[in-house]
C-alpha positions as CSV (number, residue, x, y, z in Angstrom):
1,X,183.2,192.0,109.9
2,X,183.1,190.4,113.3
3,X,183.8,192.8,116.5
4,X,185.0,191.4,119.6
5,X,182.4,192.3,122.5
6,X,183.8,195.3,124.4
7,X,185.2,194.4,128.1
8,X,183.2,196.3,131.0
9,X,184.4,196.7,134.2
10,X,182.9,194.8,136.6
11,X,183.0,197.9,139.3
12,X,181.0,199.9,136.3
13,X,178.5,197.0,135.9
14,X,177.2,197.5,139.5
15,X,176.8,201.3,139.7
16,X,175.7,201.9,136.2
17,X,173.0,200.5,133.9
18,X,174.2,199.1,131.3
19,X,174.6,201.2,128.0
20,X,171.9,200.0,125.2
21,X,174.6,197.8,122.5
22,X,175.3,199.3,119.0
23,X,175.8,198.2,115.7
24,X,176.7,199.2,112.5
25,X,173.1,200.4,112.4
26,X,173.0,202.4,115.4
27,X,171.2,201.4,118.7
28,X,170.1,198.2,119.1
29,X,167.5,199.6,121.8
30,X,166.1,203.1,123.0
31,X,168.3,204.7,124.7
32,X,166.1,204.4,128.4
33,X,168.6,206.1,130.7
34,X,166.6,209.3,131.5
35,X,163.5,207.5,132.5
36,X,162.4,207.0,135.7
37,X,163.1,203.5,137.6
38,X,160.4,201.7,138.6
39,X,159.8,200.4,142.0
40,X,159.4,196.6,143.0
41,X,155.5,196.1,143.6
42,X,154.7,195.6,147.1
43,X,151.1,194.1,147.5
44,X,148.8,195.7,150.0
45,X,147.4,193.9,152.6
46,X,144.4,195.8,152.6
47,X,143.6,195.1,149.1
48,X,145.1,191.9,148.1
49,X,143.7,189.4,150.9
50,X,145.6,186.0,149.0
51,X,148.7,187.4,150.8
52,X,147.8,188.9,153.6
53,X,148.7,187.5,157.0
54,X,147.2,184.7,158.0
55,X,146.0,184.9,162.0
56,X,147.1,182.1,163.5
57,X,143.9,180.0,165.2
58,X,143.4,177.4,167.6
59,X,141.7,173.7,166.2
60,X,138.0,174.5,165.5
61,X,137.6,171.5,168.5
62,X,139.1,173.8,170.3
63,X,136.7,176.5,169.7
64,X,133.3,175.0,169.9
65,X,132.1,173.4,173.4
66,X,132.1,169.9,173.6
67,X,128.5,168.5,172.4
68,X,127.6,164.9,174.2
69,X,125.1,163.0,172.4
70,X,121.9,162.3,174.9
71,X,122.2,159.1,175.7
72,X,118.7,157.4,174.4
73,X,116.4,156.5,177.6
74,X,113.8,153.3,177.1
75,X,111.7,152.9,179.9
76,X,111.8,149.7,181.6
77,X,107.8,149.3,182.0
78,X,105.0,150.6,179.9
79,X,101.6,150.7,181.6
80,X,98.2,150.9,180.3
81,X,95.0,151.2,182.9
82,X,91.9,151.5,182.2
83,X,87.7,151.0,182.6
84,X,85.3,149.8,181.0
85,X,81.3,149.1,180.5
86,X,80.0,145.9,179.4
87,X,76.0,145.0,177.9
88,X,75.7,141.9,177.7
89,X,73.6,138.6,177.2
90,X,74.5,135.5,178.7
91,X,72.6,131.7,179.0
92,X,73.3,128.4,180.4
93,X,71.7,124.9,179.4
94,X,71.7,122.5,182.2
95,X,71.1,118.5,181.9
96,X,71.2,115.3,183.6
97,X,70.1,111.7,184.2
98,X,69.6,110.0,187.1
99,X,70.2,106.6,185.8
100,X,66.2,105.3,186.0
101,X,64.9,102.9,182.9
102,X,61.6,105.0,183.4
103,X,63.4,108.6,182.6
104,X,65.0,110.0,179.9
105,X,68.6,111.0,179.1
106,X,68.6,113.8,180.2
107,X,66.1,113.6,182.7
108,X,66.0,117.2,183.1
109,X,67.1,120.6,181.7
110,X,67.2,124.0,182.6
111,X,67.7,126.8,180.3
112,X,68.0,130.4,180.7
113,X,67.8,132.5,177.6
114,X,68.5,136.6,177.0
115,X,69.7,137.2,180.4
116,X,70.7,140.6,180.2
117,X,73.7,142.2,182.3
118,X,75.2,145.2,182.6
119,X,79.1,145.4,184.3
120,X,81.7,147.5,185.1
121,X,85.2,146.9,185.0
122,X,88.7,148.0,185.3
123,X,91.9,146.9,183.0
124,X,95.7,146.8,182.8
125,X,98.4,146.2,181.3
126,X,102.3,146.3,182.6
127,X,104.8,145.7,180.2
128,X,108.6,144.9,180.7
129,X,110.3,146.4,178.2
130,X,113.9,144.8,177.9
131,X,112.5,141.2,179.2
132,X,109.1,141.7,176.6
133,X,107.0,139.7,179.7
134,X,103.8,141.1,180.5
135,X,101.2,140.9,183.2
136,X,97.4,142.0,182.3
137,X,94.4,141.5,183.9
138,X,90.4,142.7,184.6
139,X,88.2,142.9,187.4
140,X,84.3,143.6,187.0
141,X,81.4,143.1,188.3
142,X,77.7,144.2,187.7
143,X,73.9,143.3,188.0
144,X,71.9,141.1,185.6
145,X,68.0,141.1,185.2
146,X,65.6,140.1,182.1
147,X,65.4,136.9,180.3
148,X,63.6,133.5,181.1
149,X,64.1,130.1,181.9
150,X,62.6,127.0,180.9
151,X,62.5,123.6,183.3
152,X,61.6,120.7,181.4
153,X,61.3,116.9,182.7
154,X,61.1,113.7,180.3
155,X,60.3,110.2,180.9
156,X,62.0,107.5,178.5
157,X,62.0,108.2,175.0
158,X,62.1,111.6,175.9
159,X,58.4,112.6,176.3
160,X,58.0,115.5,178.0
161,X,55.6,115.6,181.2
162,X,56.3,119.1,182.4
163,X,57.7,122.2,180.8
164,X,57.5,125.2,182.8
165,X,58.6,128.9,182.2
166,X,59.6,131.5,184.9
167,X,61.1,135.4,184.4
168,X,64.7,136.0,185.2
169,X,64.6,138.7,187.8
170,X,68.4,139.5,188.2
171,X,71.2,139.2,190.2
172,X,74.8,139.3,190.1
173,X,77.9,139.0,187.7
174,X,81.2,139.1,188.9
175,X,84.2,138.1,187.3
176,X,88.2,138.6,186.9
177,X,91.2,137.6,184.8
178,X,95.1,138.0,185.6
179,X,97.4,136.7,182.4
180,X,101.2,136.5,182.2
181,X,102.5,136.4,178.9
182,X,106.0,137.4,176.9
183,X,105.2,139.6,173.6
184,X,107.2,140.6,169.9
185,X,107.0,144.1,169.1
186,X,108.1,145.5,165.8
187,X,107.1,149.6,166.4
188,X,108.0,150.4,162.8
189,X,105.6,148.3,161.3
190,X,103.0,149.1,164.3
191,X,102.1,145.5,165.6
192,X,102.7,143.4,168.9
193,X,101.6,139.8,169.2
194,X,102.3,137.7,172.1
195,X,101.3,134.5,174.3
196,X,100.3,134.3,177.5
197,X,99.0,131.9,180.6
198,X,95.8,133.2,182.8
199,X,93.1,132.3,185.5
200,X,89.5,133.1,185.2
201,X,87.4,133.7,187.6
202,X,83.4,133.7,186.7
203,X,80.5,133.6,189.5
204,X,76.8,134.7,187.9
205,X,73.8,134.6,190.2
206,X,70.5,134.1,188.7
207,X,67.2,135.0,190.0
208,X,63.7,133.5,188.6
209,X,60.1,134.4,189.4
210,X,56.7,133.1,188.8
211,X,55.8,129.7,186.9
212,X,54.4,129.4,184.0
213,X,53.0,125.6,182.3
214,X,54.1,125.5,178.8
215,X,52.4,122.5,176.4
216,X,53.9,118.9,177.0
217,X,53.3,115.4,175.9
218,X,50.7,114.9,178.4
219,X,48.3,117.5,177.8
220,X,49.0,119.0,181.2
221,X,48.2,116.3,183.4
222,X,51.6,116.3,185.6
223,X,50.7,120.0,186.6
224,X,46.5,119.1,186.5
225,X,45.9,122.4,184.7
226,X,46.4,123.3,180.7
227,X,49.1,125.2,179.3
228,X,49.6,128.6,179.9
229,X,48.6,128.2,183.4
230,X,50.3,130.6,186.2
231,X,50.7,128.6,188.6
232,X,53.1,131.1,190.7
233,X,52.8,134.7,190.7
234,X,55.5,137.5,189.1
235,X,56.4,138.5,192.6
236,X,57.3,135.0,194.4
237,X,60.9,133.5,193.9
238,X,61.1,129.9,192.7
239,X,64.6,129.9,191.2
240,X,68.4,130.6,192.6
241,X,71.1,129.6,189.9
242,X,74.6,130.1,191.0
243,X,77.5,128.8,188.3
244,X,81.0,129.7,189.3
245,X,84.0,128.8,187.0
246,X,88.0,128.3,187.7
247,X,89.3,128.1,184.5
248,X,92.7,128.2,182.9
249,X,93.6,130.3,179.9
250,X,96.1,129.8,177.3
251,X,96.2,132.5,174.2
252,X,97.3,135.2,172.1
253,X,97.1,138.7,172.0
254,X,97.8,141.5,169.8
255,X,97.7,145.0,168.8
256,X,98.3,146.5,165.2
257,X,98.1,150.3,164.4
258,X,96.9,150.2,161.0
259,X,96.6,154.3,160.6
260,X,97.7,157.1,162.5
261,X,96.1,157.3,166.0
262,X,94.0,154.3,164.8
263,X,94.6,150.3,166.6
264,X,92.9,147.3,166.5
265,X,93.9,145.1,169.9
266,X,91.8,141.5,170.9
267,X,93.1,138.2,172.1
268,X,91.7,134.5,171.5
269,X,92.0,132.1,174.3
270,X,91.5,128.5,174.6
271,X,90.8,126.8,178.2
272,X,91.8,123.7,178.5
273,X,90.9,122.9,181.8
274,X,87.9,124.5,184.3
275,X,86.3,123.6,187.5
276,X,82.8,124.1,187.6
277,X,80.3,124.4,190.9
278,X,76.8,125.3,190.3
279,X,74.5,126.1,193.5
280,X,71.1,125.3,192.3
281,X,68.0,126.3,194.8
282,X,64.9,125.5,194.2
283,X,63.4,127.6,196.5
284,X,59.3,126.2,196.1
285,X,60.9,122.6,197.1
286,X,62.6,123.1,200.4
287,X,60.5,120.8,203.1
288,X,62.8,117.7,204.0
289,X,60.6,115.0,202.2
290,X,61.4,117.1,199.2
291,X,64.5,118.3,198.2
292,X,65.9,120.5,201.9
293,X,67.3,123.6,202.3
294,X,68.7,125.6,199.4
295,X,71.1,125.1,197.7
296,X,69.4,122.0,197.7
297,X,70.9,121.0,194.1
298,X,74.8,120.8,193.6
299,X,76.8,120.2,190.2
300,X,80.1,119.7,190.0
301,X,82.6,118.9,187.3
302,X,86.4,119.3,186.9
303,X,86.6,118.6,183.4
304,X,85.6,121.8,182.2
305,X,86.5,123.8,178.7
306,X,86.1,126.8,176.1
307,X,87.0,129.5,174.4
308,X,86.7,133.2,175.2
309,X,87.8,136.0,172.8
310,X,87.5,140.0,172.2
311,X,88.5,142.6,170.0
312,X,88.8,146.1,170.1
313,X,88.9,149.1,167.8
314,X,90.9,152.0,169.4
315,X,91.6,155.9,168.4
316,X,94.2,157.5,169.9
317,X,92.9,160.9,171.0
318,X,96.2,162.2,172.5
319,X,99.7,159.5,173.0
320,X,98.2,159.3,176.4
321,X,94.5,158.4,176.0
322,X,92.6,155.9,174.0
323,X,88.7,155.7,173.5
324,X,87.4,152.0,172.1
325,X,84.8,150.1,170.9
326,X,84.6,146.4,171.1
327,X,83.3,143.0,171.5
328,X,83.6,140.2,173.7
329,X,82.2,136.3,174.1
330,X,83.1,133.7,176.7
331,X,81.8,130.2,176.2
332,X,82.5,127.5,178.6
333,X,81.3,123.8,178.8
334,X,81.3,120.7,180.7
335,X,79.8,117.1,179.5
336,X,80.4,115.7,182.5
337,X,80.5,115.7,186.4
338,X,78.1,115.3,189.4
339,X,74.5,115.9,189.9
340,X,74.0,116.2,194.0
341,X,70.5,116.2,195.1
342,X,69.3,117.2,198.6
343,X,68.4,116.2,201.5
344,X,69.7,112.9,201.0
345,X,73.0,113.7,198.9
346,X,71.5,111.3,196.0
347,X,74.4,111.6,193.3
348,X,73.4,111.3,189.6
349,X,75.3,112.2,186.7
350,X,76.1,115.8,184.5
351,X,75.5,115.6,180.9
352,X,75.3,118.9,180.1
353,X,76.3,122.1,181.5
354,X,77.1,124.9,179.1
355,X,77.5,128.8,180.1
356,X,77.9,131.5,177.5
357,X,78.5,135.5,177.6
358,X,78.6,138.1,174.9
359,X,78.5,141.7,174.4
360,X,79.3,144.8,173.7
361,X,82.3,146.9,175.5
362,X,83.2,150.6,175.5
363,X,86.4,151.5,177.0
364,X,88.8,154.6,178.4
365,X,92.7,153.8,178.6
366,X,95.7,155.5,179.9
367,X,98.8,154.6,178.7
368,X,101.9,155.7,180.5
């Protein structure tokens, strides 16, 4: 049998719960009406932090100070200065002819051998960092002593009819290079290489003493005496040999850092072009119905060339300071020129003159 639902008032709805619905069966529910209500949660804000407040904060920009990257500063020069000490051994061949169908070609030489120097010098370097041009350059100078030279003289066919030794008792050695050059760098992989354009400057005087005969085609008989003769004592002078270059330099340098601290740095240049005067003074031959007043033997030539090259291995002891080892050679010839011969100014021909330097550098270098 089908009840119809019973009607509640609507004023009894809202101030009374609602009575549990019966059936036939009784209850359809536990009756609930004496037990206490419960209360809507309320979440504590002390415990449950999900919903607590939020504070309201300003933009984290807001909060940290403003932070300006350093602006990166390259240095518009990088310098390197420096000294160093140079042993050396140097020698220069001489020849010429003086045209005669009696004389040979050449008619005479001169040859020093083992002349020993010892120079100081001082380097640098200034580098232009955002242009990559470069300016370098050295200035030395030092004393020379030890070696000989031999003075030979030939008659056609080249047989010798004097040959005569004499000690090298010193002089001078001075000498200096300015370069101007543009370089590549690649700092990552630790090399430079670059070209440059340079002067040299190279004066040696040579001192001889005592003469000597040495064996010749003649048995002797220019000199009147056999060989091995001193004709000249140790302590007079018979020899003054002054060369000077002015040569122009065209090469390439470089440096690579191979390990940490370690370098290797050297340059190769070629000269195309030197001038060449050598004052010559045979000092035992100075009466005028001889050969006058020294320098009383001038060469000349303008069509001077060589080669000159060093290298250098460098450690790095601090980023400032550098301590290096190295070697260095100079060579520079001439085939031809002028022969001038005193006191007349009699002109004969060069055929040879050849001038060589080589050695063995230590070094000290600041780099800034």
């Amino acid at each position: 049998m089908i009840r119809a639902p019973a009607t509640i008032p609507a004023l009894e709805v809202a101030s009374s719960p609602p009575s549990p619905p019966t059936d036939h069966w009784g209850p359809a529910w536990p009756d609930l009406s004496g037990a206490p209500r419960a209360a809507v949660a309320t979440p504590d804000p002390a415990t449950t932090g999900a919903i607590a407040p939020m504070p309201v904060k300003a933009p984290a920009a807001a909060l940290r100070p403003a932070y300006v990257v350093p602006a990166v500063t390259v240095r518009p020069f990088a310098i390197e200065v420096g000294g160093r000490y140079w042993y050396s051994s140097g020698k220069v061949d001489f020849g010429f002819r003086n045209g005669s169908p009696y004389y040979g070609d050449p008619t005479s030489t001169l040859d020093w051998r083992n002349v020993k120097g010892h120079a100081g010098e001082v380097f640098g370097r200034i580098a232009h960092q955002p242009t990559r041009l470069f300016v370098k350059g050295v200035i030395g100078g030092g004393t020379l002593d030890g070696g000989t030279i031999v003075d030979r003289d030939f008659f056609a066919g080249q047989l010798k009819f004097s040959d005569t030794t004499s000690d090298v008792t010193g002089d001078s050695l001075r000498y200096g290079i300015v370069d101007v050059g543009w370089s590549f760098d690649v700092p990552r992989a630790g090399w430079r290489v670059g070209g440059f354009v340079g002067y040299h400057y190279w004066n040696e005087k040579l001192g001889a003493s005592g003469l000597v005969t040495n064996p010749d085609d003649f048995g002797g008989a220019y000199w009147g005496v056999p060989p091995g003769t001193r004709l000249v004592s140790d302590s007079t002078a018979v020899f003054v040999y002054e060369p000077t270059w002015h040569a122009l330099r065209l090469g390439v340098d470089g440096r690579w850092e191979f390990l940490p601290g370690w370098s290797v740095a050297g340059e190769v240049a070629w000269v195309p072009i030197a001038r060449l005067e050598n004052k010559d003074s045979h000092l035992l031959r100075q009466s005028m119905s001889d050969l006058g007043p020294a320098p009383n033997v001038i060469s000349r030539s303008s069509r001077g060339w060589g080669v000159e090259a060093e290298l250098f291995l460098n450690y790095a002891v601090t980023p400032f300071l550098e301590l290096g080892v190295g070697g260095r050679w100079w060579g520079l010839n001439a085939d031809s020129g002028t022969v001038t011969f005193g006191p007349n100014n009699a002109t004969f021909d060069l055929t040879k003159f050849e001038q060589q330097r080589y050695g063995v550098l230590v070094q000290a270098k600041g780099r800034f």
